[in-house]
N, CA and C of each residue as an Amber inpcrd file, in Angstrom:
protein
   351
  -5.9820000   4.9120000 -11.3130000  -6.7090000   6.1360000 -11.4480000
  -6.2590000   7.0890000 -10.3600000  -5.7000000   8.4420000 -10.7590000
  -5.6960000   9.5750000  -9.5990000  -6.7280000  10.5010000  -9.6190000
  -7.0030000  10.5220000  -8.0670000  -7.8080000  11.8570000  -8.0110000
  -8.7870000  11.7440000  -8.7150000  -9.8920000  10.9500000  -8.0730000
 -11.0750000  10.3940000  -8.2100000 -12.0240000  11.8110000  -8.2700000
 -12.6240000  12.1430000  -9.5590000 -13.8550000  12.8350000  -9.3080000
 -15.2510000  12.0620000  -9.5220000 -16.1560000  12.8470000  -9.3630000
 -17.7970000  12.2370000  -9.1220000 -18.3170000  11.2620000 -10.2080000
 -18.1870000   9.8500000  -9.9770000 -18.4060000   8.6510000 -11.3150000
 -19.7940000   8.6490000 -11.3400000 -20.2040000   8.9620000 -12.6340000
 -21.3790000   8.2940000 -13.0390000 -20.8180000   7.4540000 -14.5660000
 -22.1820000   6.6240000 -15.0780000 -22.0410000   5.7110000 -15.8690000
 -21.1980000   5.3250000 -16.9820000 -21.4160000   7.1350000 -17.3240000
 -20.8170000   7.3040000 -18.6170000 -19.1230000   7.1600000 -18.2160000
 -18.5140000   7.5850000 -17.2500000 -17.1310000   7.6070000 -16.4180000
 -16.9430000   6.4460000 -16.4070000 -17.5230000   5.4320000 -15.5700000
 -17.2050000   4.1830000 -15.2710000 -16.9680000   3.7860000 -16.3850000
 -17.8850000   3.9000000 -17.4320000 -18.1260000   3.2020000 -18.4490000
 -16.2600000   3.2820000 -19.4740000 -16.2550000   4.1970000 -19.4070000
 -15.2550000   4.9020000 -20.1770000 -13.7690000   4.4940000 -19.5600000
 -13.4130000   4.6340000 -18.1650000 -12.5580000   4.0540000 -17.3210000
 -11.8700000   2.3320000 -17.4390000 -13.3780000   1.8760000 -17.3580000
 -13.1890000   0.0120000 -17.9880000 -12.7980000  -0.0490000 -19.3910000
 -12.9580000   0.5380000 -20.3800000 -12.8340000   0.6120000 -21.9320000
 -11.0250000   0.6090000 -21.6030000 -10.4740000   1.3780000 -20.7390000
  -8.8450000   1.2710000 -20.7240000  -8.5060000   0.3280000 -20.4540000
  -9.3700000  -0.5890000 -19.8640000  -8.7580000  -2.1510000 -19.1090000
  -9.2280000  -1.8980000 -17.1610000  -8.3940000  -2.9160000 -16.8480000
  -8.7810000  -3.1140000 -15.2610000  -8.1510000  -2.0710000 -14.6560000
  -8.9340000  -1.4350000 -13.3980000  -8.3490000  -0.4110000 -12.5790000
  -7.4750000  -1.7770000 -11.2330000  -6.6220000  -1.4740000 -11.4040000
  -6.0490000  -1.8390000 -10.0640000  -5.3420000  -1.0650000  -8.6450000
  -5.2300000  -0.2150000  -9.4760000  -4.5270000   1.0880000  -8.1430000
  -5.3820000   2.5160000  -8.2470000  -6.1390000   2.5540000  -7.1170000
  -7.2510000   4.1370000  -6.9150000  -5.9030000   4.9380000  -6.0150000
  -5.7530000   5.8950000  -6.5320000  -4.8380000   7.0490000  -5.7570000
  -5.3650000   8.3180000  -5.8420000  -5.3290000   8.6530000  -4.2810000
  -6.4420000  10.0030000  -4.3470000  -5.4150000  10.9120000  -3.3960000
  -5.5810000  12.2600000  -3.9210000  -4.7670000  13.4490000  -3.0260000
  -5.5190000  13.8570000  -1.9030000  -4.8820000  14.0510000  -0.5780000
  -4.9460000  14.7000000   0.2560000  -6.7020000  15.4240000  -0.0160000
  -6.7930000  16.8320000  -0.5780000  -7.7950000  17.4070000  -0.5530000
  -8.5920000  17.1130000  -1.7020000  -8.8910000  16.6170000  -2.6590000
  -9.7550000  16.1640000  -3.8600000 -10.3670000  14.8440000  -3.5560000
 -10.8180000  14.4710000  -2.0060000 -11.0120000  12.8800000  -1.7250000
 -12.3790000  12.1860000  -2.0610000 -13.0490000  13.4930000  -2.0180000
 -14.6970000  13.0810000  -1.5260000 -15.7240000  12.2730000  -2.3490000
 -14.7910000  11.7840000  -3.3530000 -15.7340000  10.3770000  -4.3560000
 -14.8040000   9.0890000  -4.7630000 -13.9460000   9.0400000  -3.3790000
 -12.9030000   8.1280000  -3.6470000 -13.8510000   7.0190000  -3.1320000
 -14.8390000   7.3380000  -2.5110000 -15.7670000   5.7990000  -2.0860000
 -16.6060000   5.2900000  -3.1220000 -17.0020000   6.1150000  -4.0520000
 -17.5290000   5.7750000  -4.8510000 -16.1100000   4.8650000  -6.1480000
 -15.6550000   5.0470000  -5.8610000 -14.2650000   4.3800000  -6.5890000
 -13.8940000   3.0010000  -6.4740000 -14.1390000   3.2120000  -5.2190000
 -13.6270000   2.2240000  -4.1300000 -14.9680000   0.9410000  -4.5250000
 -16.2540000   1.5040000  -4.3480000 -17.3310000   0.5700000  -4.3940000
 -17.3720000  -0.2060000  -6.2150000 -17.0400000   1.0890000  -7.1210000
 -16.8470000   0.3740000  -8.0310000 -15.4200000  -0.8270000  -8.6530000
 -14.7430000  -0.4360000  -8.0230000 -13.5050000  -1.3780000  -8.0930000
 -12.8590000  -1.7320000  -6.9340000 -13.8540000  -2.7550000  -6.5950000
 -13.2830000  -3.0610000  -5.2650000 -12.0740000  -4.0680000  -5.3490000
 -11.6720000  -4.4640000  -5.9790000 -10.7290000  -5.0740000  -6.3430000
  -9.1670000  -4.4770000  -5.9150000  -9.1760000  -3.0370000  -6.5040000
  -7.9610000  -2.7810000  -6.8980000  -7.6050000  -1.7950000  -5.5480000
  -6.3510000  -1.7570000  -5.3150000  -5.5200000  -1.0830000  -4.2260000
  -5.7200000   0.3390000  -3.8280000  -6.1970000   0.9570000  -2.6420000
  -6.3030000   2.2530000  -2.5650000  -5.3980000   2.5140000  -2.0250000
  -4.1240000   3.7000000  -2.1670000  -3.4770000   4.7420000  -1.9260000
  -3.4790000   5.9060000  -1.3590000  -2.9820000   6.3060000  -0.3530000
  -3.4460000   7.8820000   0.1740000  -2.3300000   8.2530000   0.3360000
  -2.4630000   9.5830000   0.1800000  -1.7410000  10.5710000  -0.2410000
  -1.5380000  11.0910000   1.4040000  -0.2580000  11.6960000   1.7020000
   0.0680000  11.7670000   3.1310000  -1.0760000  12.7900000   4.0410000
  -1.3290000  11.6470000   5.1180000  -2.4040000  12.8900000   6.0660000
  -3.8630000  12.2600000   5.3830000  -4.1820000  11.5320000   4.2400000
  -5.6720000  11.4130000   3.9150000  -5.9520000  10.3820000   4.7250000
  -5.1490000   9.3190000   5.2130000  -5.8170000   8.0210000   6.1260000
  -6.6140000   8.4850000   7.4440000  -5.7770000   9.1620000   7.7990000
  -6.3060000  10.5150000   8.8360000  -7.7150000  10.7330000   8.9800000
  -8.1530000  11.3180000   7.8770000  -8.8670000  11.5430000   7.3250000
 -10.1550000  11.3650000   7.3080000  -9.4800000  10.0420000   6.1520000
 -11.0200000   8.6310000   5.6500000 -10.9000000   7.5840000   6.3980000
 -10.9990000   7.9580000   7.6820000 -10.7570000   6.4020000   8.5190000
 -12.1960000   5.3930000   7.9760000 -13.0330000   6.3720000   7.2890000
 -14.3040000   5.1230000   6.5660000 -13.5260000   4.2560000   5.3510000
 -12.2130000   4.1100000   4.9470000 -11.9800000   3.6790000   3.7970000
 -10.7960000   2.8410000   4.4120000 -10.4610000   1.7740000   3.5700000
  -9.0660000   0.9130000   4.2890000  -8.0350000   1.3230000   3.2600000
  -6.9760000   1.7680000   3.1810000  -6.3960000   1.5580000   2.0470000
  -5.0870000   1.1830000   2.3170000  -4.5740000   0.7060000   1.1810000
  -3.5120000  -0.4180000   0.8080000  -2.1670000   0.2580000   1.7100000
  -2.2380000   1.7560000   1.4410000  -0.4320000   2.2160000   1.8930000
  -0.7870000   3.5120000   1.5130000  -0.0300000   3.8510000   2.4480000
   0.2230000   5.6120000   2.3850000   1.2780000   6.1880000   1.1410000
   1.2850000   7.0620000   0.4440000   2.5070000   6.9550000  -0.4500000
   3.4640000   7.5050000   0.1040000   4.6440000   7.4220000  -0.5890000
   5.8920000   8.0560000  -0.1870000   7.0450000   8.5030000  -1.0260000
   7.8990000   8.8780000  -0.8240000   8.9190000   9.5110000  -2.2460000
   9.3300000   7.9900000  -3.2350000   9.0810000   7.1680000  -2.3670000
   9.2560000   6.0990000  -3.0460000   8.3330000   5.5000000  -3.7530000
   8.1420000   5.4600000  -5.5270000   7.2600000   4.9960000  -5.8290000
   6.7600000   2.9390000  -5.3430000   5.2730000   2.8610000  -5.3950000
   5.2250000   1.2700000  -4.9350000   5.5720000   0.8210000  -6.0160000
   5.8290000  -0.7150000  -5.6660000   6.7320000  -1.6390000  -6.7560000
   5.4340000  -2.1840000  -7.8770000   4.4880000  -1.8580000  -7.3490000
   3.2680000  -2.1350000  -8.4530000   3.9480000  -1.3600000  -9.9050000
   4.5440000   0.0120000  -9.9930000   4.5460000   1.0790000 -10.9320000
   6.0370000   1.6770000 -11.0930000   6.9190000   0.9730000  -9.9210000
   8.1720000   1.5570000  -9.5880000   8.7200000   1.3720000 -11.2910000
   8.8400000  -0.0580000 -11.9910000   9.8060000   0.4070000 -13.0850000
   9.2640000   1.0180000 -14.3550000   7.9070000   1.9650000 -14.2230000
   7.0420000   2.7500000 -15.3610000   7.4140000   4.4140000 -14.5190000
   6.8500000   4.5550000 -13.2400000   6.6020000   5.6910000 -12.9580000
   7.4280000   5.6630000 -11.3020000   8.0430000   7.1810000 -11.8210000
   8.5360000   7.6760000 -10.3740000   7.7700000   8.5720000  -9.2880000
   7.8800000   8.8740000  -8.1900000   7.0090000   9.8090000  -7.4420000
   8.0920000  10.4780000  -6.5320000   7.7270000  11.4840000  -6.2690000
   8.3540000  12.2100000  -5.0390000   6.7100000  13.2990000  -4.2840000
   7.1280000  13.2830000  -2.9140000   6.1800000  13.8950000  -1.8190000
   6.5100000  15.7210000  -2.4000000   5.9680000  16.1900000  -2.7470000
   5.9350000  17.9780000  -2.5520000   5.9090000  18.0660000  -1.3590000
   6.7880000  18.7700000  -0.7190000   6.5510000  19.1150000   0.7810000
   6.7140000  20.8660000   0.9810000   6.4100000  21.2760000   2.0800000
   6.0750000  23.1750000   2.4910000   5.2270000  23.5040000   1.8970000
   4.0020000  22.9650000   1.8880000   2.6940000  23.8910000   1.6860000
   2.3910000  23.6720000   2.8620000   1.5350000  24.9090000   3.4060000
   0.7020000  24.7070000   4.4110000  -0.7960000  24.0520000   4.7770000
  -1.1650000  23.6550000   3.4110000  -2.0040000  22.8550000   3.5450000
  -2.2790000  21.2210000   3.0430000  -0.7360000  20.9800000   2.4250000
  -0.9740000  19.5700000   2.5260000   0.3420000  19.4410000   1.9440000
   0.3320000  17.6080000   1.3500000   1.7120000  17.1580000   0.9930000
   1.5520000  16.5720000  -0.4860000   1.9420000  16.8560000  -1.3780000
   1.3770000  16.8180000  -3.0230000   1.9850000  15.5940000  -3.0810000
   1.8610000  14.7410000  -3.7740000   2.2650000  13.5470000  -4.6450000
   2.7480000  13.7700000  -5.8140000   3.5550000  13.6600000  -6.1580000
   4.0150000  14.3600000  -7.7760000   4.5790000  12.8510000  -8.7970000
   3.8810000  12.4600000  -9.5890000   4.6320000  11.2390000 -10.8230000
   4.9440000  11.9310000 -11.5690000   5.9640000  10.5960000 -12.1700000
   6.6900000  11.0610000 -13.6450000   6.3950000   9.7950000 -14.3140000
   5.4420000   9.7850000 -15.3660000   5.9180000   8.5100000 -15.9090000
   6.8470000   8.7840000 -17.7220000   7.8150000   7.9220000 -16.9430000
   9.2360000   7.8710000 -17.5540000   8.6710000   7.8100000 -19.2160000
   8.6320000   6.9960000 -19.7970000   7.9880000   6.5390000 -21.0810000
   7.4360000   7.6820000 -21.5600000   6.4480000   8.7740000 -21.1700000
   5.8730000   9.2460000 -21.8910000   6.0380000  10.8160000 -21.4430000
   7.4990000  10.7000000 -20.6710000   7.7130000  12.0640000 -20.0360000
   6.7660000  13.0680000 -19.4980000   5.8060000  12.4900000 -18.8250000
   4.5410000  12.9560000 -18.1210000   4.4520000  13.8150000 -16.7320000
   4.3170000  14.7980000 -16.5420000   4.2490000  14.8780000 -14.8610000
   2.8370000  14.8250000 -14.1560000   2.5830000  14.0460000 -13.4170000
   1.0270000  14.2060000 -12.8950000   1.1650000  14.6520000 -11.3780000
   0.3270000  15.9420000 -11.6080000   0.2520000  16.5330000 -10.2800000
  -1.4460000  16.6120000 -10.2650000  -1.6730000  16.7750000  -9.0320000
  -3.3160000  16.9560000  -8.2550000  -3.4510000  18.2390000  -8.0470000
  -3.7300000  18.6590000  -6.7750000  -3.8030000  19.8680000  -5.9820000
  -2.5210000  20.8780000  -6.0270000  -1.2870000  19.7180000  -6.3920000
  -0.3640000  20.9560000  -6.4910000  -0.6450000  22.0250000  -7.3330000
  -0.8200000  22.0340000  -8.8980000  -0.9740000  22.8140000  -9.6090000
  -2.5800000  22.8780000  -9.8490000  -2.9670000  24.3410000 -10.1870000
  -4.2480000  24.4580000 -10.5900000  -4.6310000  25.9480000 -11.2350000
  -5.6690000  25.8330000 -12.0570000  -5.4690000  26.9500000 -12.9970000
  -6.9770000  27.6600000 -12.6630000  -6.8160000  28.8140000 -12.8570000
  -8.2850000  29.5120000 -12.6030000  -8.2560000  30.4350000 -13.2320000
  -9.5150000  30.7990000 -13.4770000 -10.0490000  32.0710000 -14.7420000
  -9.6860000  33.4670000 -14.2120000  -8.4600000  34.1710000 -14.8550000
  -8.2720000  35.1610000 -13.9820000  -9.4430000  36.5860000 -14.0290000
 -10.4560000  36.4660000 -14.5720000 -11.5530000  37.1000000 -14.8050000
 -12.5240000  36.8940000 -13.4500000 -12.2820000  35.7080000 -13.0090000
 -13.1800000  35.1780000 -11.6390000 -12.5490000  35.7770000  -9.9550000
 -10.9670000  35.3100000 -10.4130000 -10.1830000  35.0350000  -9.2280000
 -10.1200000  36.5780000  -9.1930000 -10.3810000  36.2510000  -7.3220000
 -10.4480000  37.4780000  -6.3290000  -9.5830000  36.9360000  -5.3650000
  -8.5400000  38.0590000  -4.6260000  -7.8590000  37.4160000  -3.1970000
  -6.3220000  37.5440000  -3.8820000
């Protein structure tokens, strides 16, 4: 699972229906219900995204990521670090198979009716 937002029942519920979570991977700035993640699958491996260990020193997790995807996912999905933002370091996958890109915080879309600045 990336980029844990706020689980309630119906989430959890829905999450297990895919099978077992074994790897929680959370970005840099989207962290703040990765404990609740964590409590529900305590089992499976947490991941941080560069600079979050920092962070959540309340959380243990497995490994920091790096351009190198872990060998849990290495022969499904690739990763590389986004680097030069000034406010953090993106995680970017590809999973190969289904020509996917999963980004977090890098990309994000807003209502240009709202957005001011």
């Amino acid at each position: 699972m990336c980029s844990p937002i706020r689980l309630d029942g119906g989430l959890k519920a829905a999450v297990d229906e895919c099978g077992p979570v074994r790897h929680l991977v959370s970005p840099k700035l989207h962290h703040l219900y990765l404990a609740e993640w964590v409590q529900a699958w305590p089992t499976a491996k947490v991941y941080a995204s560069p600079g979050l260990a920092k962070r959540r020193r309340d959380l243990s997790f497995h490994s920091e990521l790096r351009d190198e995807p872990d060998r849990a996912w290495a022969a499904d999905i690739d990763q590389v670090i986004f680097h030069g933002s000034f406010a953090m370091e993106e995680v970017v996958f590809f999973h190969r198979a289904s020509r996917t890109a999963i980004v977090t915080d890098l990309v994000q879309r807003f209502d240009p009716a709202t957005l001011r600045g």
